[in-house]
C-alpha positions as CSV (number, residue, x, y, z in Angstrom):
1,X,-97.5,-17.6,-85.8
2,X,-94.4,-17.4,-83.1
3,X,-92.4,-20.2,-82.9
4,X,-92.9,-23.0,-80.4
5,X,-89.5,-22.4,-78.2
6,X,-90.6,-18.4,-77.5
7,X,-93.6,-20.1,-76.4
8,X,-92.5,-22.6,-74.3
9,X,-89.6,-20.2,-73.2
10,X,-92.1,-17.9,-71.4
11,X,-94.1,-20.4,-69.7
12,X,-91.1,-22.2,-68.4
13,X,-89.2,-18.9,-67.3
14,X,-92.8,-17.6,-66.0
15,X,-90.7,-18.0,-62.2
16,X,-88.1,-15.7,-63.1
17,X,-90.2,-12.9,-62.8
18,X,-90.3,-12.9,-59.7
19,X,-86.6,-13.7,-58.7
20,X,-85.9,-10.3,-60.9
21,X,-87.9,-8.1,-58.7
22,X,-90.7,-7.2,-61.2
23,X,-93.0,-5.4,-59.8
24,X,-95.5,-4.9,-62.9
25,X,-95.4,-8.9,-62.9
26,X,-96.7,-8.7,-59.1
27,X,-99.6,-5.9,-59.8
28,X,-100.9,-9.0,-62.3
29,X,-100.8,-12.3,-60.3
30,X,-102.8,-15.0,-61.8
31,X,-103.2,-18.4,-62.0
32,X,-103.0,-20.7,-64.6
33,X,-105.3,-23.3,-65.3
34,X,-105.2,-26.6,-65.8
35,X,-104.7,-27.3,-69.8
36,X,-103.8,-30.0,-72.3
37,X,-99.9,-29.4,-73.6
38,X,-101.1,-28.4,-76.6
39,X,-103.3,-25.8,-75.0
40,X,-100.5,-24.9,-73.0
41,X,-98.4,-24.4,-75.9
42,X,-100.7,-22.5,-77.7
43,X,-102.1,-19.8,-74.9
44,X,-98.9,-19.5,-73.1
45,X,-97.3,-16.6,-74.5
46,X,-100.5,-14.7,-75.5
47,X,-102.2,-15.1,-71.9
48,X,-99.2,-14.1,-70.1
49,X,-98.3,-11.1,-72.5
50,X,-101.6,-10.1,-72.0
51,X,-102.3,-10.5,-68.5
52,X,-99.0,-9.6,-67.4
53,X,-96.8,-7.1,-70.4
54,X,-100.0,-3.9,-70.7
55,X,-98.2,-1.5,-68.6
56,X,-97.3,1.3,-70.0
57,X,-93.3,2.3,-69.7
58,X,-92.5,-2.0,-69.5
59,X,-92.0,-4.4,-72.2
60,X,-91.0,-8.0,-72.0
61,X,-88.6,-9.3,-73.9
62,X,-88.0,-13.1,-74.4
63,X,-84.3,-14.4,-75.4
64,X,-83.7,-18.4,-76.5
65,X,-80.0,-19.4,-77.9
66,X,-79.5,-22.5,-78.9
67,X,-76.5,-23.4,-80.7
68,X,-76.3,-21.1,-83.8
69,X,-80.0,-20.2,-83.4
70,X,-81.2,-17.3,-82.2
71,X,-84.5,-16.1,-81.4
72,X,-85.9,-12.7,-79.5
73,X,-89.7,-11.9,-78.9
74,X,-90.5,-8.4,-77.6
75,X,-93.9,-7.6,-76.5
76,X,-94.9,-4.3,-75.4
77,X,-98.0,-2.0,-75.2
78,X,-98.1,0.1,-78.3
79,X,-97.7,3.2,-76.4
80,X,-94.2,2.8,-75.4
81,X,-93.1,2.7,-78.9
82,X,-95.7,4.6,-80.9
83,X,-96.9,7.3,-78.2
84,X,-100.7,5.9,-78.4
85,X,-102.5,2.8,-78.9
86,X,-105.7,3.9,-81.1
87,X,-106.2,3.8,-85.1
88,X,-103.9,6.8,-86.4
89,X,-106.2,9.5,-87.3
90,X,-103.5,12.2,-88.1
91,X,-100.3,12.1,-90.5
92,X,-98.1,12.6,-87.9
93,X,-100.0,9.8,-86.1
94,X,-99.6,7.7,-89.5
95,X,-95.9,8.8,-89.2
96,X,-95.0,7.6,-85.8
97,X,-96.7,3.8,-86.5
98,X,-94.3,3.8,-90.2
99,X,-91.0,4.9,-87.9
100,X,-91.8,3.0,-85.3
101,X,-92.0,-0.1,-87.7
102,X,-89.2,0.5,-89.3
103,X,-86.9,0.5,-86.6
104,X,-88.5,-2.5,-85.9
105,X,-87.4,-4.1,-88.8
106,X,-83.8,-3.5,-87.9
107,X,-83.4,-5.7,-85.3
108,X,-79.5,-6.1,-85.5
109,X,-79.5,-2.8,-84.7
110,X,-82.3,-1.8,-82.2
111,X,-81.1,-5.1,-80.2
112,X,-77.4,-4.6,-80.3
113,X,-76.2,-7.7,-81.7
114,X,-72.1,-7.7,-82.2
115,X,-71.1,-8.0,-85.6
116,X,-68.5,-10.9,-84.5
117,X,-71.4,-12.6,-84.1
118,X,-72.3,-12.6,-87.8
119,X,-75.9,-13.0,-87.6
120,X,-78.0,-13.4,-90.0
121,X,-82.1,-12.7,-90.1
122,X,-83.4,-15.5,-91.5
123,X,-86.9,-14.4,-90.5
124,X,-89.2,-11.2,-88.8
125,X,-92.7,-11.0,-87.9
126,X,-94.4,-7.7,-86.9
127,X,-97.7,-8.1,-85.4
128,X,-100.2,-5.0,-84.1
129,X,-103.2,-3.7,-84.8
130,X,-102.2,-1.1,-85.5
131,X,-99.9,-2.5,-88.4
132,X,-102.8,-3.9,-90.1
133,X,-104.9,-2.7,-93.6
134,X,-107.7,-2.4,-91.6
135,X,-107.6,-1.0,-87.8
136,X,-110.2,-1.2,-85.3
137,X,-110.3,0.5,-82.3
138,X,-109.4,-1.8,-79.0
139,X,-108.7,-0.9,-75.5
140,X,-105.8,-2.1,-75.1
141,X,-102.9,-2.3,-78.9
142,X,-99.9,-4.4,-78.1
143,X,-97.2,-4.8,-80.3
144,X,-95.5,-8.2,-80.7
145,X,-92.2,-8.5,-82.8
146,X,-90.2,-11.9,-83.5
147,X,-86.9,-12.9,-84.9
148,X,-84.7,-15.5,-85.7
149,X,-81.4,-15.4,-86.8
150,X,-78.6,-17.5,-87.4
151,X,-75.5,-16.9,-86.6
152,X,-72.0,-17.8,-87.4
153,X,-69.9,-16.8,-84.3
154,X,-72.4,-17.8,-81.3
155,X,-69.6,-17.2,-78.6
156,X,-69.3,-13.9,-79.6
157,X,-73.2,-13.3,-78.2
158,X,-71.9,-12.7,-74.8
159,X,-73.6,-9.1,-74.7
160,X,-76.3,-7.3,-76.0
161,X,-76.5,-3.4,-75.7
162,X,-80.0,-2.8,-76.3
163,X,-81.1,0.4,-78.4
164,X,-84.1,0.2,-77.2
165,X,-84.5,2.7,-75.1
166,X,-82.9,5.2,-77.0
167,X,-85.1,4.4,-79.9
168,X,-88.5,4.6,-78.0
169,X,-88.2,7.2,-75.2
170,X,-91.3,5.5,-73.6
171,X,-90.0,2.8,-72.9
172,X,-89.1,2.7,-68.7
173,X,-88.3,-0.9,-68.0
174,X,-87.9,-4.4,-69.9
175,X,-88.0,-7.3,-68.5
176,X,-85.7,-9.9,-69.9
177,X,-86.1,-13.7,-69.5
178,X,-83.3,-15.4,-71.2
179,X,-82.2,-18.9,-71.8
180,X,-78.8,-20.6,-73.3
181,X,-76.4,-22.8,-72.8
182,X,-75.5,-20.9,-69.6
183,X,-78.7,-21.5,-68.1
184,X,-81.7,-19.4,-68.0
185,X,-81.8,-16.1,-66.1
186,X,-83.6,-13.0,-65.4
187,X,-83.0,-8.9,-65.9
188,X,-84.3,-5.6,-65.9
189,X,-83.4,-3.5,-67.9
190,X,-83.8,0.6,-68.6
191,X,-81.6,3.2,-70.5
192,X,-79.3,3.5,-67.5
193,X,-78.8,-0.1,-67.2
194,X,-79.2,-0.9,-71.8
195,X,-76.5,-3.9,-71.6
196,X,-78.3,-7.5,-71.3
197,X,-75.2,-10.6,-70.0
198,X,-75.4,-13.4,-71.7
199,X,-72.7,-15.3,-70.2
């Protein structure tokens, strides 16, 4: 399950979309309704990943630093980092899902984070249809990947150069919604523009 503060950080930077310009976000206009907190809690991420992140070419990614604590949430249609979203049938198929995973599971890397930082993963979860035992076919496989690390050197977080979009050639746009001690903002990003400010 993804932590409570990714949750809550994309239902309270839900606004930001629009003050960044995103046009995917305006192509999927909806309104929430009314829920208990808890429900709230629960269905915010999932219904606005899935209402509002299916596009192919954008991913979201959510930032939240607090303190030494930091946590990233991408969430992107499969296609951008795998090439398809159906079962693999093929080997190379079965080879793009493994590569795409493991680059997955280097976050430090794909995200950029300074070594000065001195983060450390204290904790990854991968989840996709297409990652599990058993795949069934669905119209539309997302691909959801949380971390949280700790790290030593916080201040030294003042810039991420994402690898993103070098690593998945798919990928057109992501749209950042970030939060800190600075204050929460909005960005998009592509592989002209890779560096994310976090100060």
């Amino acid at each position: 399950m993804r932590h409570l503060k990714i949750s809550l950080l994309a239902a309270c930077l839900l606004p930001l979309s629009a003050v960044a310009g995103d046009h995917a976000h305006d192509e999927h206009k909806h309104e929430h309704k009314q829920e208990t907190k808890h429900e709230q809690h629960e269905h915010a991420s999932h219904e606005h990943s899935s209402l509002d992140a299916h596009e192919h070419g954008h991913a979201r990614l959510n930032l939240a630093l607090e303190g030494q604590t930091l946590e990233l949430e991408l969430e992107s249609p499969a296609f951008n980092l795998i090439g398809f979203e159906h079962a693999p049938s093929t080997d190379a198929q079965k080879a793009s899902v493994k590569k795409a995973r493991q680059a997955l599971s280097a976050p430090a890397s794909l995200f950029g984070i300074p070594e000065a930082a001195q983060c450390t993963l204290d904790k990854q979860e991968l989840e996709s249809p297409l990652f599990a035992t058993e795949q069934h076919q669905g119209e539309h496989s997302e691909i959801h990947a949380h971390y949280h690390f700790t790290c030593a050197n916080p201040k030294a977080l003042d810039e991420l150069e994402l690898n993103l979009f070098s690593q998945f050639p798919q990928l057109e746009k992501l749209e950042v919604q970030a939060i800190s001690e600075h204050g929460q903002h909005g960005a998009t990003l592509s592989a002209q523009k890779p560096h994310l400010h976090l100060h």
